[in-house]
C-alpha positions as CSV (number, residue, x, y, z in Angstrom):
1,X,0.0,0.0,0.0
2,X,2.8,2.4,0.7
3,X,4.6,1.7,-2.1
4,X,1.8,2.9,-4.2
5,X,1.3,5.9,-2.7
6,X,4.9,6.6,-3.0
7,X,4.6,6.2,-6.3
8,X,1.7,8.2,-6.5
9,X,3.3,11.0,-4.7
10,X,6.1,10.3,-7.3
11,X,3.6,11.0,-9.4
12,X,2.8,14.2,-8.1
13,X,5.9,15.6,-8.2
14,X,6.4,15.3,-12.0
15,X,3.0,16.6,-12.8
16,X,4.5,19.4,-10.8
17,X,7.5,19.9,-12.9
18,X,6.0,19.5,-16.0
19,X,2.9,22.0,-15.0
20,X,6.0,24.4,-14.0
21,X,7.6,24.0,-17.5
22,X,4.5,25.1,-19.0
23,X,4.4,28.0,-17.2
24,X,8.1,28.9,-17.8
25,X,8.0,28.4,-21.5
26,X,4.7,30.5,-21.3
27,X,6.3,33.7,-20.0
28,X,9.4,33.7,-22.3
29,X,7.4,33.2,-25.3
30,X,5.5,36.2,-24.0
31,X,8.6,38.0,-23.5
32,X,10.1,36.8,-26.6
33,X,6.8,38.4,-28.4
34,X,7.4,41.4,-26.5
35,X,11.3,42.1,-27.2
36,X,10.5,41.3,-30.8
37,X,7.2,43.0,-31.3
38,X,6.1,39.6,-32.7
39,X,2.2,38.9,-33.0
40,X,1.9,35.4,-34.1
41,X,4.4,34.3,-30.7
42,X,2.4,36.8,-28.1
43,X,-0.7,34.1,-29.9
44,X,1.2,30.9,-29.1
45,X,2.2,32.2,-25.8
46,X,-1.4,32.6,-25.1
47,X,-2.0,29.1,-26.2
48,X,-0.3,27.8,-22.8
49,X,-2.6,28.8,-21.2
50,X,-5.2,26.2,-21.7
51,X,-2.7,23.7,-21.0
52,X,-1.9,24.8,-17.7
53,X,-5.2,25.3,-16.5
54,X,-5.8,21.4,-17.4
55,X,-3.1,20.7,-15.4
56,X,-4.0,22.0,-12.5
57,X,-7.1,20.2,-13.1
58,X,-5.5,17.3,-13.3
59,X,-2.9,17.3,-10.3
60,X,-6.1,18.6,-8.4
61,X,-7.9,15.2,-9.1
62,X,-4.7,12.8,-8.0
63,X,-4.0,15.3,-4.5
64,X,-7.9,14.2,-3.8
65,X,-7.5,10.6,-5.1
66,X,-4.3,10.9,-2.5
67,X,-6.5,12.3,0.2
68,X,-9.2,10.3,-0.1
69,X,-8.3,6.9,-1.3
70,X,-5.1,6.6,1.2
71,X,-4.5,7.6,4.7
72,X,-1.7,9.6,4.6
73,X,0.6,10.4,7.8
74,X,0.3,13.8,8.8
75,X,3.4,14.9,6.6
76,X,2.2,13.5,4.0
77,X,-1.0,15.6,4.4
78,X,1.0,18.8,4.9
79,X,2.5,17.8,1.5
80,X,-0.5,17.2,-0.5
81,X,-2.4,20.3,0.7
82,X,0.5,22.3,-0.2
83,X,0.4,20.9,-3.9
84,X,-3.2,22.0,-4.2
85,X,-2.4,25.2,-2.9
86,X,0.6,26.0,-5.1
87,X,-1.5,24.9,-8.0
88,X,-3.5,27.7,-7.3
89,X,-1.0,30.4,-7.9
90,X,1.0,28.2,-10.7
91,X,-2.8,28.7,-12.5
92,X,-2.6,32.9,-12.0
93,X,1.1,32.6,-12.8
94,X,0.1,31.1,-16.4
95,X,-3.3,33.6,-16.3
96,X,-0.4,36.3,-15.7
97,X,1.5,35.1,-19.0
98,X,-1.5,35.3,-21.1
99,X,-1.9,38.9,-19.5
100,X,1.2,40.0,-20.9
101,X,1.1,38.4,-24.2
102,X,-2.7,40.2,-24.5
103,X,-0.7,43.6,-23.9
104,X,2.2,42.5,-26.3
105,X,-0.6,42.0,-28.9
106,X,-2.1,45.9,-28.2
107,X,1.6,47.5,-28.6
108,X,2.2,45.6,-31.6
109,X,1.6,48.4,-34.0
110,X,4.1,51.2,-32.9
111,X,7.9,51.3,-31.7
112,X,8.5,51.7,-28.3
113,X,8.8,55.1,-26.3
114,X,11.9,53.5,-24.7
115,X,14.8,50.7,-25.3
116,X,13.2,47.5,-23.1
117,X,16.0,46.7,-20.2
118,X,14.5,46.3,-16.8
119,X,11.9,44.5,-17.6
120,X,13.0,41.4,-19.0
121,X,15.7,41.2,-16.5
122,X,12.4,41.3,-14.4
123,X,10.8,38.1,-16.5
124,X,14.2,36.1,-16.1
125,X,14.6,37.0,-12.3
126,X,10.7,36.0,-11.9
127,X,10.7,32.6,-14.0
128,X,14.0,32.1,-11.6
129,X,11.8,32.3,-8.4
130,X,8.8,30.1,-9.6
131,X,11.5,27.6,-10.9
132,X,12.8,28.0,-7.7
133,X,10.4,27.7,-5.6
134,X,8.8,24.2,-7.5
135,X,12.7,22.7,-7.2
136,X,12.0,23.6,-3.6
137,X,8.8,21.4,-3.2
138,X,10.4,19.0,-4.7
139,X,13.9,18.3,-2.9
140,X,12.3,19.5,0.7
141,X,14.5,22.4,0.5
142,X,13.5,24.8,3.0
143,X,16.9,27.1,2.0
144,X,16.1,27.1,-1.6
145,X,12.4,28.6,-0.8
146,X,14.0,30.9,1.5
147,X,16.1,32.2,-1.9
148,X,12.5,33.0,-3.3
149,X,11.7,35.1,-1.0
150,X,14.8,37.3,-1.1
151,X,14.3,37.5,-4.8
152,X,11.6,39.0,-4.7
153,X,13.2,41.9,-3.0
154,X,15.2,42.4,-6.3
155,X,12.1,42.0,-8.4
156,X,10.1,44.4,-6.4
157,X,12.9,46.9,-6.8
158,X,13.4,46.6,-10.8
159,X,9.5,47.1,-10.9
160,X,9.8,50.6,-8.6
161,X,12.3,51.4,-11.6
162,X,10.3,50.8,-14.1
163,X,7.5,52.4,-12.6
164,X,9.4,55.9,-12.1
165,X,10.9,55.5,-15.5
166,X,7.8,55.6,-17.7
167,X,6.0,57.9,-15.2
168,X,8.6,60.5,-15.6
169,X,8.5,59.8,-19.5
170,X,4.9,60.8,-19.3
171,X,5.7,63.9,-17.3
172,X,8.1,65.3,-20.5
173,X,5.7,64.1,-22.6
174,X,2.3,63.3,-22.3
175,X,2.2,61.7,-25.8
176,X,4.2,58.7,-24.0
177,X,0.8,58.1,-21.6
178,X,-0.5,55.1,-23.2
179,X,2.0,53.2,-24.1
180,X,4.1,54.0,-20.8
181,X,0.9,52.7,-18.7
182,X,0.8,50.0,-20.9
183,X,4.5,48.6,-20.1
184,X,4.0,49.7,-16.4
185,X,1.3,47.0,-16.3
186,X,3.4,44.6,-18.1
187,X,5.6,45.2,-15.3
188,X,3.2,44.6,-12.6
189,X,2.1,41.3,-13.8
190,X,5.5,40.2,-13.8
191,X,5.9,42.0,-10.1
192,X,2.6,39.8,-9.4
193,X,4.1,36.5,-10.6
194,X,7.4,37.1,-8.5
195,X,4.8,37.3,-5.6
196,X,3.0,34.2,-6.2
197,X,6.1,32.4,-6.9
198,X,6.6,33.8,-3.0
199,X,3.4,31.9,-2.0
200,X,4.2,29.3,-3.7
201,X,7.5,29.1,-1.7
202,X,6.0,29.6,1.5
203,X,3.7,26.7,1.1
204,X,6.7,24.5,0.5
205,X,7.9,25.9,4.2
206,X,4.5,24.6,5.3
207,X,4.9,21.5,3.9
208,X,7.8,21.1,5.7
209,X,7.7,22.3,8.4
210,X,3.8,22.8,9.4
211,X,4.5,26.5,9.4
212,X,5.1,29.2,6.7
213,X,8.6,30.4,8.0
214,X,9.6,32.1,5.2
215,X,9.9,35.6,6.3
216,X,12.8,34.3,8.9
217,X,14.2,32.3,7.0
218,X,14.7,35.0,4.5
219,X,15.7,37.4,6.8
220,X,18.5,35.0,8.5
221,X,20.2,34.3,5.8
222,X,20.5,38.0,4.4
223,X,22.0,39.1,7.6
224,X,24.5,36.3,7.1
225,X,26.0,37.3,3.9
């Protein structure tokens, strides 16, 4: 009996990875779109998004098979509610992709009011922390969700740069309004994806732990370097 639900937990975990994939590939085909101005990609990125949301459909059905066909130990529950939580923000983190490629599609038609820097450095630094974060859940390593955390801090702070940037862009010239709005949203989707790769993260604490420790964690560690 154990063995199976080993291997049903094995199970779980590659769902996982490949539901993570998806949503990785999602956001730089988005972001690919976006450098390049390219249509048909910002379309295919878009396409993902289908596909992720039937995997979370799917990994929720085996977490409930888990819960209710087994008896799990109480670890073992910790673990499986923390998969069908994480879910739930891997789902907005694909939603979030097909949010940007949407925009991509809308600023198709005109160059941009500025050369694109800080945020794609934001899109690698954010697919970083949801990789992260699902590595995390599944090694059982509290340290590497601890990282996520922290990396957020550098996400949060490319997004206050963008944010200034294009505001003070619209202030010489209010032509710039639109668009610069426009890429300032594109910007907080990606700030919003860092944060639920940060939820994500802190469920993975829970699971091992019983407790979403995160924010010491974090905190420890930077006062270490």
């Amino acid at each position: 009996m154990r063995n199976n639900f080993d291997e049903q937990l094995d199970k779980l975990n590659n769902m996982l990875i490949e539901m993570g994939g998806l949503i990785e590939t999602a956001i730089n085909r988005a972001m690919s779109a976006m450098e390049n101005q390219n249509v048909e990609e910002a379309y295919k990125a878009i396409e993902f998004d289908n596909e992720i949301d039937a995997m979370e459909k799917d990994i929720e059905q085996l977490c409930l098979r888990l819960l209710l066909q087994q008896q799990p130990v109480a670890k073992d529950l910790r673990l499986i509610s923390s998969a069908l939580k994480m879910i739930t923000d891997m789902e907005r983190i694909g939603d979030h992709a097909e949010d940007i490629s949407e925009m991509v599609i809308l600023l198709s038609k005109e160059p941009y009011i500025k050369k694109l820097v800080h945020i794609p450095q934001m899109a690698q630094d954010a697919i970083k922390m949801v990789t992260d974060a699902i590595d995390a859940f599944i090694w059982h390593d509290l340290e590497k969700a601890a990282s996520v955390k922290r990396a957020d801090d550098v996400v949060d702070r490319l997004f206050d740069m963008v944010k200034f940037d294009l505001i003070d862009m619209i202030r010489a010239d209010g032509n710039n309004g639109e668009q610069a709005i426009d890429l300032i949203m594109i910007a907080k989707y990606l700030e919003r994806i860092g944060d639920h790769a940060v939820n994500i993260a802190e469920w993975v604490a829970f699971s091992i732990t019983g407790t979403h420790a995160l924010k010491h964690l974090a905190s420890r560690a930077t006062d270490g370097d």
